[in-house]
C-alpha positions as CSV (number, residue, x, y, z in Angstrom):
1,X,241.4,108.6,259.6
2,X,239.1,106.6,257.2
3,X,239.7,103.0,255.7
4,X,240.8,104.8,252.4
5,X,243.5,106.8,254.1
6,X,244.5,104.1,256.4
7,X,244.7,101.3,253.7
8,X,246.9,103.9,251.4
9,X,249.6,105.2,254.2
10,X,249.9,101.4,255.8
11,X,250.5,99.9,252.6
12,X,251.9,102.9,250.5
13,X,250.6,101.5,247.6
14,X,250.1,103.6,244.8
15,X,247.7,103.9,241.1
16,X,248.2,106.6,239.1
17,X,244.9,107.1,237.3
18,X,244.5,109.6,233.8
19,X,241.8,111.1,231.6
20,X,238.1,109.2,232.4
21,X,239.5,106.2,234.4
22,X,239.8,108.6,237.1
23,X,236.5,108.1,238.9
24,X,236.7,104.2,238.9
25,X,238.1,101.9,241.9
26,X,237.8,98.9,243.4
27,X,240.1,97.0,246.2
28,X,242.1,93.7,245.4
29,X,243.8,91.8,247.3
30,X,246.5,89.3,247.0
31,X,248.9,87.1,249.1
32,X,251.4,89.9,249.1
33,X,249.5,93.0,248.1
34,X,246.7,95.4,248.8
35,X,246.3,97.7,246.4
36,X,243.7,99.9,244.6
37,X,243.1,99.2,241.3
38,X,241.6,100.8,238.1
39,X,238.5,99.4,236.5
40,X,236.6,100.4,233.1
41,X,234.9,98.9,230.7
42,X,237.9,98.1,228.5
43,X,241.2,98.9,228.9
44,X,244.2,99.2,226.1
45,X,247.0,97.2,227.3
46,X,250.4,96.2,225.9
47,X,251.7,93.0,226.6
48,X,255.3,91.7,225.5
49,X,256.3,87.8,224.7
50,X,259.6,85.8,224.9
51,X,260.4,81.9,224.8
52,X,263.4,80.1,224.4
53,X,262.3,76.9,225.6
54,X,261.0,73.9,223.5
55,X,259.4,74.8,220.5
56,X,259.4,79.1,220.7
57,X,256.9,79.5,218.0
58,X,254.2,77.1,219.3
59,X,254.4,78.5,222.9
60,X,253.9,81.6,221.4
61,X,250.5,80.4,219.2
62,X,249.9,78.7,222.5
63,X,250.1,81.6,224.5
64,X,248.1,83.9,222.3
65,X,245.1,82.0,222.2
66,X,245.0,81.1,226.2
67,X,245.4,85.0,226.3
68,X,242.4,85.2,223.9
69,X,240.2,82.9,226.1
70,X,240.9,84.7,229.2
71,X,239.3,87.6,227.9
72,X,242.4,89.7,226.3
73,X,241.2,90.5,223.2
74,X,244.7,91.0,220.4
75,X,244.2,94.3,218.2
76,X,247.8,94.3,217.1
77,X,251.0,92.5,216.8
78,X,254.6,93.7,216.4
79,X,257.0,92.0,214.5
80,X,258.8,89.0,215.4
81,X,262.7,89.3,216.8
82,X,265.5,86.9,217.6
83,X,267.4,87.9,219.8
84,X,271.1,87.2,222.3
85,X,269.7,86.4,225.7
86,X,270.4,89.1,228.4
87,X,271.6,88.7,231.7
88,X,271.8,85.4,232.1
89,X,273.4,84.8,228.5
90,X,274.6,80.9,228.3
91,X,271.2,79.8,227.0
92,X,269.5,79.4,224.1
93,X,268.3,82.2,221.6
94,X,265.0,84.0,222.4
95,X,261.6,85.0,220.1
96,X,260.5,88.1,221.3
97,X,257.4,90.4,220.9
98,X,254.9,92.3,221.9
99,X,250.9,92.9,221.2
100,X,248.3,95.8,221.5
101,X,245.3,94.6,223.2
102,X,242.0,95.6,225.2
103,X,240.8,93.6,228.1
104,X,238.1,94.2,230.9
105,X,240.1,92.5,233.5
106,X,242.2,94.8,236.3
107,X,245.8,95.1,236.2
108,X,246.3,92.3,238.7
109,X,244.0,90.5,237.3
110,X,245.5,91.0,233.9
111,X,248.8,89.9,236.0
112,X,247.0,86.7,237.6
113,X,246.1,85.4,234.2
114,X,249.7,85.8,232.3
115,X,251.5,84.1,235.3
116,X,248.5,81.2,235.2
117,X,249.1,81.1,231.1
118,X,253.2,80.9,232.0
119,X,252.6,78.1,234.9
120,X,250.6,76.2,232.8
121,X,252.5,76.2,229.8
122,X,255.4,74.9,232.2
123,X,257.1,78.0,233.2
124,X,259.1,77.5,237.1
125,X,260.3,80.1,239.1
126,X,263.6,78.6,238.1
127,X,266.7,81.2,237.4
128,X,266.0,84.9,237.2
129,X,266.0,85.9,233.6
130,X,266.7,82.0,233.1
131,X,265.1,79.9,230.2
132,X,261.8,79.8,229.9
133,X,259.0,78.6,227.4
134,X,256.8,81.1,227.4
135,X,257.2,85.0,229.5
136,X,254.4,87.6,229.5
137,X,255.2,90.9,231.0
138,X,252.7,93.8,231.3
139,X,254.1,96.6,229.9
140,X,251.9,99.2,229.8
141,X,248.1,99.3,230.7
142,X,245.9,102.2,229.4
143,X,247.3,105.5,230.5
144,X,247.9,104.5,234.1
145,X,250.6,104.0,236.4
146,X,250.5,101.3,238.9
147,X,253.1,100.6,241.7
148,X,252.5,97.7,244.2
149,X,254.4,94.8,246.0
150,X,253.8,92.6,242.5
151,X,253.5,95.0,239.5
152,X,255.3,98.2,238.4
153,X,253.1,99.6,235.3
154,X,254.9,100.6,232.9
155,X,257.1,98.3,233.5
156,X,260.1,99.3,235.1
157,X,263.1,98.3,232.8
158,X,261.6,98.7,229.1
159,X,264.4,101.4,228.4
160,X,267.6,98.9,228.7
161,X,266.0,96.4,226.5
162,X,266.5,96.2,222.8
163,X,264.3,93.2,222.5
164,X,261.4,95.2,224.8
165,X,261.9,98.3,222.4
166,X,262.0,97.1,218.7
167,X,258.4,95.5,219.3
168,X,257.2,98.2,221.5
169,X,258.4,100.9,218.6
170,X,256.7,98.2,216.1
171,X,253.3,99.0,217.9
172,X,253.1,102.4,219.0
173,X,255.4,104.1,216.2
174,X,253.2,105.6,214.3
175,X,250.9,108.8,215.4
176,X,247.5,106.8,215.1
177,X,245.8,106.5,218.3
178,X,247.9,108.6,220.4
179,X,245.6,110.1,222.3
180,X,243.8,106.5,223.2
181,X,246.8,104.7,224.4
182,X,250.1,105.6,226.5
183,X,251.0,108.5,228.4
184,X,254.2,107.6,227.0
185,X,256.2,111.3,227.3
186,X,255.4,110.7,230.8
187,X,257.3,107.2,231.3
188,X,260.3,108.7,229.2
189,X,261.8,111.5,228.8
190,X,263.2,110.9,225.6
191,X,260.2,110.0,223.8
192,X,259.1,106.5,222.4
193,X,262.1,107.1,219.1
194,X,264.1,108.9,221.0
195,X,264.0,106.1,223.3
196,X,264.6,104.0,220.9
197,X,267.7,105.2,219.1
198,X,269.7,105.6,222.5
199,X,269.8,101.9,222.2
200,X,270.7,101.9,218.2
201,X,267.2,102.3,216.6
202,X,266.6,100.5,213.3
203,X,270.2,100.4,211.9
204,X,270.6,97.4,215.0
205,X,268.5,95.0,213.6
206,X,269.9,92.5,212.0
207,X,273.2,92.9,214.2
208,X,274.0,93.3,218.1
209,X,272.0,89.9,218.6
210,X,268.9,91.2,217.6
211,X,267.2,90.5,214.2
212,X,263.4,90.5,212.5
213,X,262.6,87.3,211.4
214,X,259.2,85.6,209.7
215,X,258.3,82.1,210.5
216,X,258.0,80.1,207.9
217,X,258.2,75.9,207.1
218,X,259.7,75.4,210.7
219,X,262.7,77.8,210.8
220,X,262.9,82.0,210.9
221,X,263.5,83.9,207.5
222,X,265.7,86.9,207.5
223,X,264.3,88.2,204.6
224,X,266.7,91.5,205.1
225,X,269.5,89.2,204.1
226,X,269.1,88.6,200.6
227,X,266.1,89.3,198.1
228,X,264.1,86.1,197.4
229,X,263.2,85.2,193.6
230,X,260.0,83.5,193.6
231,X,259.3,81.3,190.5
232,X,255.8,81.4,189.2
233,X,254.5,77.9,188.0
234,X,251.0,78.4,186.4
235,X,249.5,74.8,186.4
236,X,246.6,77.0,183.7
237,X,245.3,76.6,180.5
238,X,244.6,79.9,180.4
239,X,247.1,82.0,182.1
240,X,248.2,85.7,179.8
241,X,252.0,84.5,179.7
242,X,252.6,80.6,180.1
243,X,248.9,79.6,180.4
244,X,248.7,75.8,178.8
245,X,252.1,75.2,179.1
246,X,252.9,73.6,182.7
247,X,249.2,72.0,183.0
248,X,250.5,68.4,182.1
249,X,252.6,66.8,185.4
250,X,255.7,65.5,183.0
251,X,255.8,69.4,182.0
252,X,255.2,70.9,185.2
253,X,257.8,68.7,187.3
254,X,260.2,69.5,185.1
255,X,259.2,73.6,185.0
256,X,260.3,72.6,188.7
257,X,263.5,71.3,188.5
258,X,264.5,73.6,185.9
259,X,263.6,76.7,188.4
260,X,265.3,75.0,191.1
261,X,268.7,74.5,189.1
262,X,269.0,78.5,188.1
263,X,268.6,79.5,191.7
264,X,264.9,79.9,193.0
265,X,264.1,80.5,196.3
266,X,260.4,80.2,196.1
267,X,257.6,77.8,193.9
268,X,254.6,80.2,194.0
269,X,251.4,77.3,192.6
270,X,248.7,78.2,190.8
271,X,246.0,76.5,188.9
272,X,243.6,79.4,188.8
273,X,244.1,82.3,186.2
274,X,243.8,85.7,187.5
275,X,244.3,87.7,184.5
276,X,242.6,90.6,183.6
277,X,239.2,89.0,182.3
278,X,239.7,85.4,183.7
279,X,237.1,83.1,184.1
280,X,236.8,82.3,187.8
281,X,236.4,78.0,188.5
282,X,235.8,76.4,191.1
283,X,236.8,75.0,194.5
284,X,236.9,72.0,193.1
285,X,238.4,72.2,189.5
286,X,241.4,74.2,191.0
287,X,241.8,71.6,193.8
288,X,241.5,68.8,191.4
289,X,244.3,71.0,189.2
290,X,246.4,71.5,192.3
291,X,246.8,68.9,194.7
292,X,248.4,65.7,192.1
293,X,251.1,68.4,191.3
294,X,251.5,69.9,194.8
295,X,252.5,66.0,195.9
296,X,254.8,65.1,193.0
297,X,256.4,68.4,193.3
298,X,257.0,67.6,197.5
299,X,258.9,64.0,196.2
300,X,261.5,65.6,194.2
301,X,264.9,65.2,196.0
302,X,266.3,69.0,195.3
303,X,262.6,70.7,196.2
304,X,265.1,70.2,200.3
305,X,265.1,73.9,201.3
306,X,262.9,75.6,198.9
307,X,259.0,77.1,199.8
308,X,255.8,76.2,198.3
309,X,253.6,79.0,198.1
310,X,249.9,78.5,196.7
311,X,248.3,81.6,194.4
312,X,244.9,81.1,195.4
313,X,241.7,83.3,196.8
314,X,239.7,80.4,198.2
315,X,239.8,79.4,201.3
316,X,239.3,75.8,200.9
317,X,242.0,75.4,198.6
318,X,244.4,77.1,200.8
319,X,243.6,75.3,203.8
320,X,243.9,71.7,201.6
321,X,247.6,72.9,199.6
322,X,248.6,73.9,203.3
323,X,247.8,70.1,204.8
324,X,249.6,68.6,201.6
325,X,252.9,70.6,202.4
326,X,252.5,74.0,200.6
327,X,254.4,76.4,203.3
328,X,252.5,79.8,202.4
329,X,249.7,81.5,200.9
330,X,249.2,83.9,198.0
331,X,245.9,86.2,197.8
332,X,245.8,87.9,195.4
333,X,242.3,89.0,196.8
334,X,244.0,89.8,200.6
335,X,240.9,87.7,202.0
336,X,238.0,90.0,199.6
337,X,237.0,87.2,197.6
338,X,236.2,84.5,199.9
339,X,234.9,85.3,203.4
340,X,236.6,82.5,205.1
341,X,240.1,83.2,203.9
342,X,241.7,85.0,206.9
343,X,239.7,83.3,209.7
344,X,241.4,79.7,207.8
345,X,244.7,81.6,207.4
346,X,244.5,82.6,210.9
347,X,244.5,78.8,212.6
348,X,246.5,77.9,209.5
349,X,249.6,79.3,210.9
350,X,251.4,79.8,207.7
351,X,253.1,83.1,206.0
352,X,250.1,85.1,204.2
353,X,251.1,87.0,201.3
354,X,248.2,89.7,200.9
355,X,248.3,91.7,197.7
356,X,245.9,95.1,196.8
357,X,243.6,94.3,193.7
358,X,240.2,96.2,193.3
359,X,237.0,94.1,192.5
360,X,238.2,90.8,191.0
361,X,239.7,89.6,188.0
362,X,237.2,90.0,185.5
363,X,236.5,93.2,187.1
364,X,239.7,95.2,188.1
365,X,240.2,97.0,185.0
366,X,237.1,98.4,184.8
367,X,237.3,102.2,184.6
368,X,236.2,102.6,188.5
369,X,238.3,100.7,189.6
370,X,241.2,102.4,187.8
371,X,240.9,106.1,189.2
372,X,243.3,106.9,191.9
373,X,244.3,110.9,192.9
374,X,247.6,109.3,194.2
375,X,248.0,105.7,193.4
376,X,250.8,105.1,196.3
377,X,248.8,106.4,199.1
378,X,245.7,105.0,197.8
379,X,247.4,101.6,197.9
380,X,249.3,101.9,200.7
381,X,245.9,102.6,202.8
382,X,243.7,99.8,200.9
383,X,246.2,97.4,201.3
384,X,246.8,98.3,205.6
385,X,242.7,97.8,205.3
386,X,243.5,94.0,204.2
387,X,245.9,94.0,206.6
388,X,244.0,95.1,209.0
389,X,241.0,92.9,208.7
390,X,243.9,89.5,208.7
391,X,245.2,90.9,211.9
392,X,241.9,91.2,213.8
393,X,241.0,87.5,212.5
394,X,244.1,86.3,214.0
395,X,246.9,86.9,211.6
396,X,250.1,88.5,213.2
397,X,251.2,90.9,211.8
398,X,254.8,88.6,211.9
399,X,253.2,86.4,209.7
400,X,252.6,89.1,206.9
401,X,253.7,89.8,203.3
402,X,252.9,92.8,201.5
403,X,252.4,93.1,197.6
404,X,250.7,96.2,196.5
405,X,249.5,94.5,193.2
406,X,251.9,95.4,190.3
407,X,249.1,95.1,187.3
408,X,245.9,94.9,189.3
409,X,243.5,97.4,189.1
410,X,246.2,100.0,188.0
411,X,247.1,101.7,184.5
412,X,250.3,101.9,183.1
413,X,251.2,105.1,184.8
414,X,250.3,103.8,188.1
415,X,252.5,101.1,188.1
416,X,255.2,103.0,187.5
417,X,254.3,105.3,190.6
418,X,254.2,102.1,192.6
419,X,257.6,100.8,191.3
420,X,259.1,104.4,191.7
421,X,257.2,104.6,195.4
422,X,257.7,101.5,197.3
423,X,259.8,103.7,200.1
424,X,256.8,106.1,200.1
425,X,254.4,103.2,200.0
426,X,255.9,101.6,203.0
427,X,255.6,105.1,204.9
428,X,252.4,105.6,204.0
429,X,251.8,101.9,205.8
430,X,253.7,103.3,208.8
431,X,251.5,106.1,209.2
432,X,249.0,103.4,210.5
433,X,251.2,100.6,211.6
434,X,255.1,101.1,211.8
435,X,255.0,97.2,212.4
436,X,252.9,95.9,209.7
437,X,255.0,98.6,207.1
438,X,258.7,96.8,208.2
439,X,256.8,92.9,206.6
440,X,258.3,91.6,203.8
441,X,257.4,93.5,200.5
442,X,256.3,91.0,197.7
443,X,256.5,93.1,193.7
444,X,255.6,90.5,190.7
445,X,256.0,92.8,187.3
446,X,257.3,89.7,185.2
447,X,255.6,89.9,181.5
448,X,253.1,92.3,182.7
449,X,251.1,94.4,179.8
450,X,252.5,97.9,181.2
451,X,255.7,96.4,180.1
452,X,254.4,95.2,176.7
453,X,252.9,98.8,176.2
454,X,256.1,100.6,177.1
455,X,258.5,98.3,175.4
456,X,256.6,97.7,172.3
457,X,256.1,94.3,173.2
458,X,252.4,92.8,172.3
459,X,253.8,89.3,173.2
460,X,254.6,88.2,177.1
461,X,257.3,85.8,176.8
462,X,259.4,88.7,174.8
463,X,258.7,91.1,178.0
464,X,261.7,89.6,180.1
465,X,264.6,92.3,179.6
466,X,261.8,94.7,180.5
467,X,261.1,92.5,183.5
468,X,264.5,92.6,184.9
469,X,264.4,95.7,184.8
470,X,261.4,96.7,186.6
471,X,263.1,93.3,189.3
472,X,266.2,96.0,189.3
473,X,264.2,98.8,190.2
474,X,261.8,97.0,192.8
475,X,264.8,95.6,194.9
476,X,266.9,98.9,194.7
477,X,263.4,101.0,195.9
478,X,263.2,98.4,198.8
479,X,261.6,94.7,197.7
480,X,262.4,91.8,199.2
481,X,260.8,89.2,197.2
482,X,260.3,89.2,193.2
483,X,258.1,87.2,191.6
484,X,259.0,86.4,187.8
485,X,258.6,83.8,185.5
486,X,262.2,83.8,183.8
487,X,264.3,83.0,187.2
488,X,267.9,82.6,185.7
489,X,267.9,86.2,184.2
490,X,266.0,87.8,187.4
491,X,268.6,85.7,189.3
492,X,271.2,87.6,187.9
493,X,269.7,90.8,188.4
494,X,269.1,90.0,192.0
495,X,273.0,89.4,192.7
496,X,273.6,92.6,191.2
497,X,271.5,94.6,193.0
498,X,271.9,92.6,196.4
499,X,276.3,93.2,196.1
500,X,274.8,97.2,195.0
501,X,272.9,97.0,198.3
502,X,275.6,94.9,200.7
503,X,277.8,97.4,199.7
504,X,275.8,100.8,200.5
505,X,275.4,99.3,203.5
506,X,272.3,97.7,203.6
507,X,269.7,98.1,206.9
């Protein structure tokens, strides 16, 4: 019998190996385990996260980038769950997800370089399916099988877990890339949804211990829960609507308190005009507009609970607002006006609200850059290709809000498809990334000139009742966030439409 025989029927170890990996071996050896195992020159793995220990959100930053060092290079990220422990259930509450990857390492090597990333980061054997800071489990590895004393590939009990399945669905939901990654009908015989809804599907989030969160100023926003007005303060002389009006710190601290006292959820900064023809300053100017405000804004006693976003497309500016104590950024630009941006978002660790806009904003109403065939798929698909891009520089997908641009680079009749479209906009999202399509949706109509043209309204402070009506619309088609400039009237209109959704039954 030869070695190859021998070593297989001694040990009765066992790879399974599909398509073009088939050809490639090599032995490894362990403490416990002999096994033959498959080699290529990358390799598409999946690799699911949970912490419940210490600070869950850091050990998962942490363990990201030790997994980026080793040579596991993140293509994708699911969405971010909190979830009932299983089990073992008197401890505290887990995060949980999961991330697409490619890596040149074998699958015990793969496994050798989680466990050193969990032991370092302070992991013990301790109690099975106990507390831990940081767990790494391989759950799938290209389209093989492997089955040895310490690794089962896929892993063995993916189908009983909720919190394995929501971010595994969040990855590999969509039909992209199908034939590149999983053999998955051959691990289930259900399929990956119909997998999926034998444990409740989409209509358990948010109950059964198990709910999609975005981490934001050190605690995890529900955003399913309630829609979120965000007040715009423009800091501008030249903004279309308000522009001159706020740019004096006794007028914009008060523009602050006064949003806080109708019911604002969110301060969204800006002290760069991006209307249609703006004059782009610089770094400098905006910072110089910016930062005074941002700090008196941060010493008023009732801004306790409330976000600071800050509207800006440069890089520097969002990297200084986010030092000072801003909690988010707004690009408008989704990272195509300054090369920097998503690289400095990325090691920012901060919500990133990306929003579609062609060219720039003395540009984007140019007549190229107003044809569309269909406007929602167009935008849906421009907008993933932000996405995308923020993603591969190190932006989960978790950390993501989606605005397709209400008034950028569209006509009248376009933003109307996108306000009547925002289910079909998600989908077509989902076609490329069922994860990145479930983020928070961000729609900002308030005072717009589609409104003005359709109302009969040339001036933008008399656009509001038009305003809360498109707000009405948005959140009933599926928004989660508005952004307006009258917040007690959109408040209103947000209660109404939030007790409309609470009591349809709201997923």
């Amino acid at each position: 019998m030869s070695v190859f025989k021998q070593l297989i029927a001694s040990r009765l170890v066992r790879t399974h190996v599909c398509g073009s990996y088939r050809a490639s071996f090599s032995l490894f050896h362990s403490s416990s385990d002999t096994s033959i195992q498959v080699h290529s020159p990358e390799q598409e793995v999946v690799i699911a996260l949970g912490s419940n220990v210490g600070n869950r959100l850091n050990n998962f930053n942490e363990a990201l980038s030790q997994m980026k060092k080793s040579g596991i290079e993140i293509t994708r990220h699911a969405c971010l769950y909190e979830t009932e422990p299983a089990y073992v259930t008197d401890q505290p509450l887990f995060l949980n997800s999961a991330v697409r990857a490619t890596t040149k390492l074998g699958p015990h090597e793969l496994l050798s370089i989680l466990k050193k990333i969990e032991k370092e980061m302070g992991r013990t054997k301790g109690l099975r399916y106990g507390p831990r800071p940081i767990d790494l489990d391989i759950l799938f590895y290209g389209k093989c099988k492997v089955n040895s004393d310490i690794l089962t590939v896929p892993h063995e009990r993916i189908f009983e877990r909720p919190f394995v399945m929501a971010p595994l669905v969040d990855l590999l939901g969509s039909d992209v890339d199908n034939d590149t990654v999983l053999c998955w009908h051959s691990f289930s015989k259900n399929g990956l949804f119909g997998s999926w809804e034998t444990l409740g599907g989409e209509s358990s989030i948010g109950k059964d211990g198990l709910r999609r969160v975005l981490p934001v100023n050190d605690r995890l926003w529900d955003w399913s829960k309630k829609t979120s007005v965000m007040g715009i303060l423009n800091i501008t002389p030249d903004s279309f609507s308000d522009g001159g009006k706020f740019d004096s710190m006794g007028s914009a601290l008060s523009r602050v308190q006064t949003m806080i006292s109708e019911g604002v959820d969110i301060i969204d900064l800006g002290a760069q005009s991006t209307r249609p023809m703006a004059t782009k300053i610089s770094v400098e100017e905006e910072l110089d507009r910016l930062i005074p405000v941002l700090e008196k804004i941060l010493e008023l006693p009732e801004i306790e609970g409330k976000l600071l976003s800050v509207d800006t497309f440069y890089s520097e500016v969002a990297s200084e607002a986010i030092k000072k104590g801003a909690h988010m950024v707004n690009d408008v630009s989704g990272g195509m006006l300054d090369s920097d941006m998503l690289h400095v978002v990325a090691d920012l660790n901060v919500p990133y609200i990306t929003m579609h806009m062609r060219g720039d904003p003395s540009t984007m109403q140019n007549s190229e850059n107003l044809k569309y065939d269909d406007v929602v798929k167009e935008v849906g698909e421009e907008l993933y290709e932000r996405v995308r891009n923020a993603e591969l520089c190190g932006v989960p997908a978790w950390r993501m809000v989606l605005d397709p641009g209400i008034g950028f680079s569209k006509k009248t009749e376009d933003n109307l498809e996108i306000l009547m479209g925002l289910k079909r906009f998600r989908s077509e999202i989902g076609q490329k990334s069922l994860g990145v399509s479930r983020a928070p949706l961000l729609i900002g109509p308030s005072r717009k000139r589609f409104l003005g043209e359709i109302c009969g309204r040339p001036s933008a402070v008399e656009r509001d009742p038009g305003t809360v009506a498109a707000v009405t619309s948005a959140i009933l088609g599926g928004a989660n966030i508005v952004r307006v400039h009258n917040i007690g009237h959109n408040v209103d209109a947000v209660k109404l439409c939030d007790s409309m959704l609470d009591r349809a039954g709201r997923s």
